[in-house]
Biotite code that builds the C-alpha atoms (Angstrom):
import biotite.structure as struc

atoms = struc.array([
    struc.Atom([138.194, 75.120, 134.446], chain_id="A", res_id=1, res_name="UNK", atom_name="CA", element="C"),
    struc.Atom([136.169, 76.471, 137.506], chain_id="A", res_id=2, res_name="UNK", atom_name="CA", element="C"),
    struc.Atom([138.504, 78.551, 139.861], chain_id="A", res_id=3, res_name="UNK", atom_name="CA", element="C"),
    struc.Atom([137.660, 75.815, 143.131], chain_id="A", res_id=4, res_name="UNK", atom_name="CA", element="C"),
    struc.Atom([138.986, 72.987, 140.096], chain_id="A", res_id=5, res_name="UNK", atom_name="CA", element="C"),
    struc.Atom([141.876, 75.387, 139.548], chain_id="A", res_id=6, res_name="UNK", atom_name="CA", element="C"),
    struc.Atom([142.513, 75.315, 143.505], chain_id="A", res_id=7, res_name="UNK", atom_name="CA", element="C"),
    struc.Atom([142.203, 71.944, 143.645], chain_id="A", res_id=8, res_name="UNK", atom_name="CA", element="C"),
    struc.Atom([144.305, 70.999, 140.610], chain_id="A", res_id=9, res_name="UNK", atom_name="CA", element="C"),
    struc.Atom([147.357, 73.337, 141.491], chain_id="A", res_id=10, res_name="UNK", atom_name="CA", element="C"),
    struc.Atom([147.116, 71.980, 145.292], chain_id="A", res_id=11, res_name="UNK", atom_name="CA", element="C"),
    struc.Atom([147.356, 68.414, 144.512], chain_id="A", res_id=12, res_name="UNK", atom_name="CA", element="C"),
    struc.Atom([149.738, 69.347, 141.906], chain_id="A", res_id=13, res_name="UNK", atom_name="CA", element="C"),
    struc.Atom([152.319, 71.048, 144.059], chain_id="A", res_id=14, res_name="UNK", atom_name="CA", element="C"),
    struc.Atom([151.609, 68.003, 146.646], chain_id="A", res_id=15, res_name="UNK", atom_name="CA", element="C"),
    struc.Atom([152.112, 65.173, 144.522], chain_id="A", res_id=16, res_name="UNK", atom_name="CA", element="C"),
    struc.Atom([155.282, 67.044, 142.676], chain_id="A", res_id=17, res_name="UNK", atom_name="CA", element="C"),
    struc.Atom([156.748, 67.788, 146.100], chain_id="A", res_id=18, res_name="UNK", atom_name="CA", element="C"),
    struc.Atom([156.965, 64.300, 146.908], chain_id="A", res_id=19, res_name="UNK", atom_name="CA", element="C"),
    struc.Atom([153.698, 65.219, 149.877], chain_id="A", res_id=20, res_name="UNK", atom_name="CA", element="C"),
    struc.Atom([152.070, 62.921, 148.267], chain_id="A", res_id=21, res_name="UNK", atom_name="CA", element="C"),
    struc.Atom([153.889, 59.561, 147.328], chain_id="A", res_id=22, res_name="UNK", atom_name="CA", element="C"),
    struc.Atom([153.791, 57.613, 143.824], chain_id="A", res_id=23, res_name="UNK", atom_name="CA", element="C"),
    struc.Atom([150.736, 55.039, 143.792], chain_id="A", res_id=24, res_name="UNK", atom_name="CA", element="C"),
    struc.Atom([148.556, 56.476, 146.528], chain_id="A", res_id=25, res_name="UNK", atom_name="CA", element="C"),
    struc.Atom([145.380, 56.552, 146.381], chain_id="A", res_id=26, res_name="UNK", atom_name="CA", element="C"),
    struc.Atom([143.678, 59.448, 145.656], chain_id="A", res_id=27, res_name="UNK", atom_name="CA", element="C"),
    struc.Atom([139.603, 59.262, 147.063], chain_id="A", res_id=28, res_name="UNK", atom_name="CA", element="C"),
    struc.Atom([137.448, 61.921, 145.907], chain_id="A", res_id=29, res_name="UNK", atom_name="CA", element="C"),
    struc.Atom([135.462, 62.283, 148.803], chain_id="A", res_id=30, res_name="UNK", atom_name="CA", element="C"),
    struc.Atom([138.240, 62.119, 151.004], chain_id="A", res_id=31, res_name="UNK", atom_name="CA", element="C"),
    struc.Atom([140.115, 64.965, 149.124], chain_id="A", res_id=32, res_name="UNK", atom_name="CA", element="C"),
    struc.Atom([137.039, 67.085, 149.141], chain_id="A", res_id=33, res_name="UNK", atom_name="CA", element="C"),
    struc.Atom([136.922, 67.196, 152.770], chain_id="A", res_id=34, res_name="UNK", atom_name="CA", element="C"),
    struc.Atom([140.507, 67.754, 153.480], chain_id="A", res_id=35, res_name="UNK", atom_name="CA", element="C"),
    struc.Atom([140.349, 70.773, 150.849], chain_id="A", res_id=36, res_name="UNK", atom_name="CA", element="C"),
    struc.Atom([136.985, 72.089, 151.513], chain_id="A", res_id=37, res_name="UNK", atom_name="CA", element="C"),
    struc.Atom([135.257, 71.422, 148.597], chain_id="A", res_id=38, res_name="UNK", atom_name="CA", element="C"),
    struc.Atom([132.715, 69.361, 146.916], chain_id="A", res_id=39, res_name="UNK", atom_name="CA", element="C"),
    struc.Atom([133.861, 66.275, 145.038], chain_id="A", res_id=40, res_name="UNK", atom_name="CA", element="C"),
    struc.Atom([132.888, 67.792, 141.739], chain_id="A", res_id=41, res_name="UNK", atom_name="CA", element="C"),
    struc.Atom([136.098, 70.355, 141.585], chain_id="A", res_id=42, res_name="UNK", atom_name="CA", element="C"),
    struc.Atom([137.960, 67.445, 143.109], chain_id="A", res_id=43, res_name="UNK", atom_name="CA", element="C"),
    struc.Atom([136.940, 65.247, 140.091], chain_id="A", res_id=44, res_name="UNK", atom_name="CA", element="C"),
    struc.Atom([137.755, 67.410, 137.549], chain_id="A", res_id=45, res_name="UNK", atom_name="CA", element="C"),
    struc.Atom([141.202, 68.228, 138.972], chain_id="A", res_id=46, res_name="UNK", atom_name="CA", element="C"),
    struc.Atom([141.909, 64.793, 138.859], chain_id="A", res_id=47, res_name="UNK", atom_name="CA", element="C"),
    struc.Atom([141.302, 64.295, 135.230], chain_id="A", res_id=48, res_name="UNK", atom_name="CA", element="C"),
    struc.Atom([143.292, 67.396, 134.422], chain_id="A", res_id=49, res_name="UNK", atom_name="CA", element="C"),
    struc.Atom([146.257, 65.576, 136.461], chain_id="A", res_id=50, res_name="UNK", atom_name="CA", element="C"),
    struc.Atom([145.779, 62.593, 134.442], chain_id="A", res_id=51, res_name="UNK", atom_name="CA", element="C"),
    struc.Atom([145.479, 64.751, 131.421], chain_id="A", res_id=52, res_name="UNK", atom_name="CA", element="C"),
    struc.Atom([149.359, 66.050, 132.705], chain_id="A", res_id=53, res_name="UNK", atom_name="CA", element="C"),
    struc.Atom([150.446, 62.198, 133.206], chain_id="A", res_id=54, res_name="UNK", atom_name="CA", element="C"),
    struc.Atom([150.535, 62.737, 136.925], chain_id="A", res_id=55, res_name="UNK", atom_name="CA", element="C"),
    struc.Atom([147.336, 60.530, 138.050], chain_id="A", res_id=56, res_name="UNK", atom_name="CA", element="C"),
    struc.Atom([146.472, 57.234, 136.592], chain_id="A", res_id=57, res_name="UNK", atom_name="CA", element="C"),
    struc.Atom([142.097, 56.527, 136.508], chain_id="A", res_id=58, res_name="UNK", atom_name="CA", element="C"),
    struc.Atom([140.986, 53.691, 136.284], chain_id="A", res_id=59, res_name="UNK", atom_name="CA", element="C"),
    struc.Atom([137.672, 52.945, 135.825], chain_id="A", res_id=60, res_name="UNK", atom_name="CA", element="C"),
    struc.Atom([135.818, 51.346, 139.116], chain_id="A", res_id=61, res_name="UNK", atom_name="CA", element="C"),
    struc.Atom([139.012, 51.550, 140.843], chain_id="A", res_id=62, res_name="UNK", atom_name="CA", element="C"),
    struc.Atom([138.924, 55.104, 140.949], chain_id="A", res_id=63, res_name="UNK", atom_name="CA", element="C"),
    struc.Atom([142.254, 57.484, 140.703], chain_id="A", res_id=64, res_name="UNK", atom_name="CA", element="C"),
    struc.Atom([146.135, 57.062, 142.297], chain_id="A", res_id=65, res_name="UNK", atom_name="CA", element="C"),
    struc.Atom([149.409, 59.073, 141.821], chain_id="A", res_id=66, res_name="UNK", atom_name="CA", element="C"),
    struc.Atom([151.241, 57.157, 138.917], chain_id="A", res_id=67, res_name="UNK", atom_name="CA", element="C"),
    struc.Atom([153.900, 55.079, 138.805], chain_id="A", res_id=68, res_name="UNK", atom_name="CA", element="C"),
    struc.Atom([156.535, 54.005, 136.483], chain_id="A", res_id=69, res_name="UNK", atom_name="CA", element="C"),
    struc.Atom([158.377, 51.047, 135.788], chain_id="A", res_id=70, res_name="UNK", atom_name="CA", element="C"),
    struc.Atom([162.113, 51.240, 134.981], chain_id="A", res_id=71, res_name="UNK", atom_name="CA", element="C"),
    struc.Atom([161.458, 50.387, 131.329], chain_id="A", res_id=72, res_name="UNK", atom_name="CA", element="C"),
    struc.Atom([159.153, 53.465, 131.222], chain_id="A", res_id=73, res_name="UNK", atom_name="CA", element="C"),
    struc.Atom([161.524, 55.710, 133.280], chain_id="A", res_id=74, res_name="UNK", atom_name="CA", element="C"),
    struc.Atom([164.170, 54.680, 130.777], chain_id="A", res_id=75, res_name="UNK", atom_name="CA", element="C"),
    struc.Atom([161.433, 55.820, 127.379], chain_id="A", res_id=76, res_name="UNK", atom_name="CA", element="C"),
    struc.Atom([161.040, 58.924, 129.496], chain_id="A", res_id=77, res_name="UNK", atom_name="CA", element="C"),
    struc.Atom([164.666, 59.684, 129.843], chain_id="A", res_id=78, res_name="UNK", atom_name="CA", element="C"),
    struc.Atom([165.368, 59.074, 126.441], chain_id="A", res_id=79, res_name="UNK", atom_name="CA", element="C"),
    struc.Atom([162.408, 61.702, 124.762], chain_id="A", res_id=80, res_name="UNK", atom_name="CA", element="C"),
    struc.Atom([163.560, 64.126, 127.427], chain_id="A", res_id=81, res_name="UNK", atom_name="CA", element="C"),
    struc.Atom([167.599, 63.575, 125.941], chain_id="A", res_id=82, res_name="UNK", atom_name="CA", element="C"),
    struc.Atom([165.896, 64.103, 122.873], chain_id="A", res_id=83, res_name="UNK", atom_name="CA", element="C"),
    struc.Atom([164.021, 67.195, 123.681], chain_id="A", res_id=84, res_name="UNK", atom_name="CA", element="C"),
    struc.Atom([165.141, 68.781, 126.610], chain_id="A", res_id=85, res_name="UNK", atom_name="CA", element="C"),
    struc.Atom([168.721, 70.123, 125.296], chain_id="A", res_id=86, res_name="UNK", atom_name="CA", element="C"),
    struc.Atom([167.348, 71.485, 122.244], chain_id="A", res_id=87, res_name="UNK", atom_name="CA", element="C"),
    struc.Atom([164.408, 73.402, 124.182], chain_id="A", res_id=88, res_name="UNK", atom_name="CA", element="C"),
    struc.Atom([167.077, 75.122, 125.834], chain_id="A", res_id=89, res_name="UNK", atom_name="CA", element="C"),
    struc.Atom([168.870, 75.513, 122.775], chain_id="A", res_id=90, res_name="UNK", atom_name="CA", element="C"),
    struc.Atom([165.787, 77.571, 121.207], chain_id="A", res_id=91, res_name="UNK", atom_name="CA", element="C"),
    struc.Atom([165.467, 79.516, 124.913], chain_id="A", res_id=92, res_name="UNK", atom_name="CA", element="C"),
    struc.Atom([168.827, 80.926, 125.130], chain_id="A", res_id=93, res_name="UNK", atom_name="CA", element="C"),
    struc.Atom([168.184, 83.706, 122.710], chain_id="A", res_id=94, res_name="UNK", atom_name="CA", element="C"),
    struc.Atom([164.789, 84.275, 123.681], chain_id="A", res_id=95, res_name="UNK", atom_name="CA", element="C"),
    struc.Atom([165.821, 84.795, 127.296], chain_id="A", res_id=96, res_name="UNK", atom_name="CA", element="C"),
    struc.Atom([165.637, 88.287, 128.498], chain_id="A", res_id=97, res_name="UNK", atom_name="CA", element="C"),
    struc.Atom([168.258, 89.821, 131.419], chain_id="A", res_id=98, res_name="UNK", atom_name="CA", element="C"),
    struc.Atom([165.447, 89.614, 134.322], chain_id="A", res_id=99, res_name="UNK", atom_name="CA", element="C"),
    struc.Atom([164.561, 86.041, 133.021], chain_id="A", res_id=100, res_name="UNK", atom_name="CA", element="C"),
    struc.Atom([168.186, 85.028, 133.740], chain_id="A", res_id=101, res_name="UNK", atom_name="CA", element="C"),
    struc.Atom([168.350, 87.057, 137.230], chain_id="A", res_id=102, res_name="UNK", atom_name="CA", element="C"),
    struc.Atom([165.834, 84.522, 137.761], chain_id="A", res_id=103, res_name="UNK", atom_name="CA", element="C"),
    struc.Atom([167.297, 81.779, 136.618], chain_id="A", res_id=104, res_name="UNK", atom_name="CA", element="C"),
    struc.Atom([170.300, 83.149, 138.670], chain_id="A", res_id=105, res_name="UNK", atom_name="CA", element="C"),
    struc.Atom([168.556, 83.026, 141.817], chain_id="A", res_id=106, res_name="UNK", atom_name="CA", element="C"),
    struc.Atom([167.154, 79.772, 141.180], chain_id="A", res_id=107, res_name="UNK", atom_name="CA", element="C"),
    struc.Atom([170.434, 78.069, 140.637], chain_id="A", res_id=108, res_name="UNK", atom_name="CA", element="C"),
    struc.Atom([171.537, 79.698, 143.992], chain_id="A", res_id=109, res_name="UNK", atom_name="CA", element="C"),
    struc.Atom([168.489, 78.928, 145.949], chain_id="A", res_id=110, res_name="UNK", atom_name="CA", element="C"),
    struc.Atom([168.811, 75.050, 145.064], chain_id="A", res_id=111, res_name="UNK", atom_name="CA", element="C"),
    struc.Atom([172.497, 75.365, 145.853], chain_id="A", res_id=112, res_name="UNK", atom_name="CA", element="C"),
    struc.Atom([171.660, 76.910, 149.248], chain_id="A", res_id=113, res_name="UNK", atom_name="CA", element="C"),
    struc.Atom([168.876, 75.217, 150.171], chain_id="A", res_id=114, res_name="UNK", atom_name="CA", element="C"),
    struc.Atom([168.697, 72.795, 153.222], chain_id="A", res_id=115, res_name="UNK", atom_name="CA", element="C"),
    struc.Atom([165.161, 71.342, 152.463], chain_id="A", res_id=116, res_name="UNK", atom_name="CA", element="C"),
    struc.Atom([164.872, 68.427, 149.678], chain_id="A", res_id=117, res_name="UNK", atom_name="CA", element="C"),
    struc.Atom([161.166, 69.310, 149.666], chain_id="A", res_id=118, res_name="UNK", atom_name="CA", element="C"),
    struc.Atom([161.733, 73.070, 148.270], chain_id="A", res_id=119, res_name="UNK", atom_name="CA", element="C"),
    struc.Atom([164.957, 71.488, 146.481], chain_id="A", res_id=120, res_name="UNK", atom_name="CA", element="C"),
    struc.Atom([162.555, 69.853, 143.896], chain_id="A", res_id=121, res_name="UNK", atom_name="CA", element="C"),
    struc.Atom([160.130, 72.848, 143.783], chain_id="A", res_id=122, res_name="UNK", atom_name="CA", element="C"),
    struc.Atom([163.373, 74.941, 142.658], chain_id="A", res_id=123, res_name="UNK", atom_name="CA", element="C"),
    struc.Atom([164.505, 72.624, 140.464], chain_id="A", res_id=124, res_name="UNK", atom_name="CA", element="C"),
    struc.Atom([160.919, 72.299, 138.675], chain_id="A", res_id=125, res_name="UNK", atom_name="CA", element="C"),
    struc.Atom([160.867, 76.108, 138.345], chain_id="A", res_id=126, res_name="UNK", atom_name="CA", element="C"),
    struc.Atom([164.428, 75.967, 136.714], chain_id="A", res_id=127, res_name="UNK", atom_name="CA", element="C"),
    struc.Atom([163.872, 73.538, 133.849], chain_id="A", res_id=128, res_name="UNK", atom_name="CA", element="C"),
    struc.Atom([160.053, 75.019, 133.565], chain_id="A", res_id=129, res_name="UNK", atom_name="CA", element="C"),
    struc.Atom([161.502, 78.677, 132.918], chain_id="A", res_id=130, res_name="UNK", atom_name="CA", element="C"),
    struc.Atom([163.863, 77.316, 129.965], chain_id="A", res_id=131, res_name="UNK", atom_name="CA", element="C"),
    struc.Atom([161.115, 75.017, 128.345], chain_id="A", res_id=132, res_name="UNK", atom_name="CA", element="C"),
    struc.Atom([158.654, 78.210, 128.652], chain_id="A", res_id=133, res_name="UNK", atom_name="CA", element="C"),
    struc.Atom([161.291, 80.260, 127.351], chain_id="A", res_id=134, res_name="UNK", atom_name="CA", element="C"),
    struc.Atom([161.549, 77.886, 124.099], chain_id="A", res_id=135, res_name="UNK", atom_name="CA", element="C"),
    struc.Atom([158.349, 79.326, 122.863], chain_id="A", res_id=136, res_name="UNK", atom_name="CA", element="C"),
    struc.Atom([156.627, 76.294, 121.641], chain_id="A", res_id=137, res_name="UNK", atom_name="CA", element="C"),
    struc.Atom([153.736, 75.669, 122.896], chain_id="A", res_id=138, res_name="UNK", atom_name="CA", element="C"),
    struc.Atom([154.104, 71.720, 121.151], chain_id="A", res_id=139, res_name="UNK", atom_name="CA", element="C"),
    struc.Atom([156.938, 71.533, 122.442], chain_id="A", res_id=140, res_name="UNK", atom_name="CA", element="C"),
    struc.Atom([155.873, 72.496, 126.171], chain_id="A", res_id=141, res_name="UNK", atom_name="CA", element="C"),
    struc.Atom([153.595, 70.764, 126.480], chain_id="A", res_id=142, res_name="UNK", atom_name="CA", element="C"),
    struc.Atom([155.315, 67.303, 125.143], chain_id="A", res_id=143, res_name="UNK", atom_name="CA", element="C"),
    struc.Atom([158.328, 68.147, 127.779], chain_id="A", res_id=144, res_name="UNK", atom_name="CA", element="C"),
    struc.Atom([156.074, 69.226, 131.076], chain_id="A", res_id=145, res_name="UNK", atom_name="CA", element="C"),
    struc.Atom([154.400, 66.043, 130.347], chain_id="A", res_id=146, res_name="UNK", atom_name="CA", element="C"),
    struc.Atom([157.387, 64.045, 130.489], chain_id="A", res_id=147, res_name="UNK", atom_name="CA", element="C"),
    struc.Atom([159.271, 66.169, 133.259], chain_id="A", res_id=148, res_name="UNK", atom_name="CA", element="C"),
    struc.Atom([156.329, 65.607, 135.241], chain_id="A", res_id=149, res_name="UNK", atom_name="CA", element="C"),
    struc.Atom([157.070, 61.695, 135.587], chain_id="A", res_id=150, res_name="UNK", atom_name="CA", element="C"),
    struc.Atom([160.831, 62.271, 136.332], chain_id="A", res_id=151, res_name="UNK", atom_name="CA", element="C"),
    struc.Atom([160.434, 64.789, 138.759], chain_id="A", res_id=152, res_name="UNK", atom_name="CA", element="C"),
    struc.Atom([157.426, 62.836, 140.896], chain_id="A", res_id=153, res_name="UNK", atom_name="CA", element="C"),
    struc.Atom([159.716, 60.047, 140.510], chain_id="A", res_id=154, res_name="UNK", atom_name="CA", element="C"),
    struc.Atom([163.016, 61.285, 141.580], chain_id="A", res_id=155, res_name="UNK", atom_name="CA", element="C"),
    struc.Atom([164.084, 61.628, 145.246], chain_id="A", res_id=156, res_name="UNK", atom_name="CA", element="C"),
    struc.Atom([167.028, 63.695, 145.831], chain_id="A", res_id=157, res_name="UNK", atom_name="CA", element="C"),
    struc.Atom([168.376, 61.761, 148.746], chain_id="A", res_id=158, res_name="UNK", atom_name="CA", element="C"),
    struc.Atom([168.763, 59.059, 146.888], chain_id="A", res_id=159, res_name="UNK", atom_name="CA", element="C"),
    struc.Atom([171.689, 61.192, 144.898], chain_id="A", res_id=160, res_name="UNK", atom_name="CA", element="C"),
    struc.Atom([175.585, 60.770, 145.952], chain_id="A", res_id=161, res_name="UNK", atom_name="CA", element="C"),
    struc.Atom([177.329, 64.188, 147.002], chain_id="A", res_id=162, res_name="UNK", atom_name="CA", element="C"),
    struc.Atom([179.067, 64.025, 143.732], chain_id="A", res_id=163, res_name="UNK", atom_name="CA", element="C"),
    struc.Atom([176.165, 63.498, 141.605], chain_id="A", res_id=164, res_name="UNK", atom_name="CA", element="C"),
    struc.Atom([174.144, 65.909, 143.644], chain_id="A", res_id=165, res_name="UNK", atom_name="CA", element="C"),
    struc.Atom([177.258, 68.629, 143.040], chain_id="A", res_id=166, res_name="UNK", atom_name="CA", element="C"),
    struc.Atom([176.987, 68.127, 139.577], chain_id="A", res_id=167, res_name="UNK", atom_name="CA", element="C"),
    struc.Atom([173.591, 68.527, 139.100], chain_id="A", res_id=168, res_name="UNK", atom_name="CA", element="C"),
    struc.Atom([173.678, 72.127, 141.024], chain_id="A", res_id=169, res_name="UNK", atom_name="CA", element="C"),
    struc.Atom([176.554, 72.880, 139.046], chain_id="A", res_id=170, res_name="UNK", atom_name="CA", element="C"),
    struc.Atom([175.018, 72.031, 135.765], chain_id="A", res_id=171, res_name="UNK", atom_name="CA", element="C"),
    struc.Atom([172.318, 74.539, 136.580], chain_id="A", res_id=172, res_name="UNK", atom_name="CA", element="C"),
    struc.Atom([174.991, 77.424, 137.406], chain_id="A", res_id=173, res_name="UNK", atom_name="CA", element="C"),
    struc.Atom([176.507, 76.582, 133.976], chain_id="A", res_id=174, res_name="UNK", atom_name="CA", element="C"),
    struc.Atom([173.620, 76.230, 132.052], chain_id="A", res_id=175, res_name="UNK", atom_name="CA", element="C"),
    struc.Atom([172.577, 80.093, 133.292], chain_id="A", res_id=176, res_name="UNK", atom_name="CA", element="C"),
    struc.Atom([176.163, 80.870, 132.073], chain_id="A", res_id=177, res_name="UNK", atom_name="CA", element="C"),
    struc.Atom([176.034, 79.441, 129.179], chain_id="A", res_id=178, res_name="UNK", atom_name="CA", element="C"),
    struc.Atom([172.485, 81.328, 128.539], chain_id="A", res_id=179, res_name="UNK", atom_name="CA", element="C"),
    struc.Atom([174.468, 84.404, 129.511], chain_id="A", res_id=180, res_name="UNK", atom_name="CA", element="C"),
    struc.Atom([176.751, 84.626, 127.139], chain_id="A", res_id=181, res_name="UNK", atom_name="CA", element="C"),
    struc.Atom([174.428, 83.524, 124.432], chain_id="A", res_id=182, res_name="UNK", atom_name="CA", element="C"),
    struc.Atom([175.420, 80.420, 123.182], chain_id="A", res_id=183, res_name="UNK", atom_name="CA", element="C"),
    struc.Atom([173.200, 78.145, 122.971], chain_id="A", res_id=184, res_name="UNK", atom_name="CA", element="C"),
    struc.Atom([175.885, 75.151, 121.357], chain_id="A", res_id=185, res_name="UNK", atom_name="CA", element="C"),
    struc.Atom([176.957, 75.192, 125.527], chain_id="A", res_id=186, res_name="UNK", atom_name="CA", element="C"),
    struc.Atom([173.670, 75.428, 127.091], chain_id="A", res_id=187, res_name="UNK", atom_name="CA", element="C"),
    struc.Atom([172.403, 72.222, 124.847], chain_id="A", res_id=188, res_name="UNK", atom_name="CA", element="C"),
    struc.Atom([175.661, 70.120, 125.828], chain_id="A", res_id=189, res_name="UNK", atom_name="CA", element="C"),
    struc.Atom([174.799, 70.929, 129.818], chain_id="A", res_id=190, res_name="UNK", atom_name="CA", element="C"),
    struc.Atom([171.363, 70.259, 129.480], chain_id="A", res_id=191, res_name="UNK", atom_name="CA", element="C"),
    struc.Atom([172.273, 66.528, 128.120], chain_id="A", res_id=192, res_name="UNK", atom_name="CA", element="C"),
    struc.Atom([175.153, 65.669, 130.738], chain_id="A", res_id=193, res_name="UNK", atom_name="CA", element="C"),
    struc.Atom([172.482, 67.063, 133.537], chain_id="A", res_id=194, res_name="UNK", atom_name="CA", element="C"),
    struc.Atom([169.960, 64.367, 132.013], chain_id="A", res_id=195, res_name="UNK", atom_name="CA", element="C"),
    struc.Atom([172.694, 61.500, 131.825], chain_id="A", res_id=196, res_name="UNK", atom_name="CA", element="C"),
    struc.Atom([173.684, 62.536, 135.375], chain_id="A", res_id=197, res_name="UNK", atom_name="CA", element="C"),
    struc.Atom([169.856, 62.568, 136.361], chain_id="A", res_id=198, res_name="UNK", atom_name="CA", element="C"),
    struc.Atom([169.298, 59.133, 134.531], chain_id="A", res_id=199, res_name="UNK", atom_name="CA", element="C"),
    struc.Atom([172.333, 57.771, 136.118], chain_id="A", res_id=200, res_name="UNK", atom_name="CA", element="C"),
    struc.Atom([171.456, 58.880, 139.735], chain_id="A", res_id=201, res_name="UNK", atom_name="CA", element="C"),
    struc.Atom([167.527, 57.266, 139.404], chain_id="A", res_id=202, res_name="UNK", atom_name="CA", element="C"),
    struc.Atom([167.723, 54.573, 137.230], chain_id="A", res_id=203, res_name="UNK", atom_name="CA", element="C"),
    struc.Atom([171.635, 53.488, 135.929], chain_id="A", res_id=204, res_name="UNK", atom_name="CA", element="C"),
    struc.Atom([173.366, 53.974, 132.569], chain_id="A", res_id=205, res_name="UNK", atom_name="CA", element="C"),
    struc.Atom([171.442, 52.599, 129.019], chain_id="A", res_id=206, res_name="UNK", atom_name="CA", element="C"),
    struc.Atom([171.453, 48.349, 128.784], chain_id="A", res_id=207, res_name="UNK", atom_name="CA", element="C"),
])
C-alpha cells in the first residue's frame, strides 16, 4: 500500500475504532479526501483495506459506511472470540518477554486511571492486541483482529455498570499476573470470564 493509503487507512482506523466515527456512517470518498488532504484514490484504497479488516461495509453504487452488527452477529462474534481469544493468550504467556509485560503493566494501569472513555478503548485495543501478537500466529491474528475489530467498534464503555466496568479493569491486572508468573491455565480462565463479562455488558447472557 502507498504511504498517503497507509495515512489514510490508519487515520480512519483509529477514528472509527475510537468511537470518532459512529457505526453506519457514511463514509464519502470525496468528502474524506478533502478533510485529509488527499486525493480520493488513497482514500479508496484505504477503504477497501478497512473492509478487508471487517470495519467498512461497500456496497456497490451505494458506496462505503462504518459497519454494523446485528445482535445475532454480535452473539457469532462473541462466541469465535470465547473460542479463540483465551487460548491466544494461552500460547502468549510463555512467549511474553519482561518489557512486553511492563507494557502490559502500564496498560492495565493506564485504563484503570484513565478519565477519558475515548483513550479507554484505545488502551484496551492495545491490551488484547499485545497478547494476540504475542501468540505468534499469524492465522490466528489475523482471524482474532478481525473479529475484535467488530466488538470493539461496537462496544461503548458507558454503557457498562461500575461493577462490570471494575471487573473488566481487574481482569486485565490479573491476566498480566497471571502472564507473570507463567501460567498460562490462569491467564486462559481470565481471558474467558473478561469475554462473558464483555458479552454480558453489550449484548446479555447466551438464549
Amino acid at each position: 500500500m502507498r504511504p498517503a493509503a497507509e495515512q489514510v487507512t490508519q487515520s480512519l482506523r483509529d477514528e472509527i475504532m475510537s468511537g470518532a466515527i459512529a457505526s453506519g456512517t457514511r463514509l464519502g470518498e470525496a468528502e474524506l479526501a478533502v478533510r485529509l488532504s488527499v486525493s480520493r484514490t488513497p482514500v479508496r484504497e484505504a477503504l477497501s483495506r478497512l473492509a478487508a479488516e471487517g470495519l467498512v461495509e461497500l456496497t456497490p453504487h451505494r458506496g462505503a459506511r462504518v459497519a454494523t452488527w446485528s445482535e445475532e452477529q454480535l452473539r457469532e462474534i462473541f462466541e469465535l472470540r470465547l473460542r479463540l481469544e483465551p487460548y491466544a493468550v494461552r500460547q502468549a504467556v510463555p512467549r511474553l518477554h519482561s518489557d512486553q509485560l511492563d507494557q502490559l503493566d502500564e496498560l492495565a494501569e493506564a485504563m484503570i486511571q484513565n478519565r477519558s472513555l475515548d483513550r479507554l478503548v484505545d488502551l484496551n485495543r492495545r491490551f488484547h492486541g499485545m497478547f494476540i501478537d504475542a501468540a505468534g500466529s499469524l492465522p490466528l491474528a489475523g482471524a482474532l483482529k478481525a473479529v475484535t475489530h467488530a466488538a470493539v467498534v461496537h462496544q461503548n464503555f458507558a454503557d457498562y455498570t461500575p461493577d462490570a466496568m471494575h471487573r473488566s479493569l481487574n481482569h486485565h491486572v490479573e491476566m498480566v499476573a497471571a502472564a507473570r508468573a507463567g501460567d498460562g491455565d490462569w491467564a486462559e480462565a481470565v481471558m474467558r470470564a473478561h469475554l462473558y463479562n464483555a458479552r454480558a455488558t453489550m449484548i446479555g447472557g447466551p438464549l
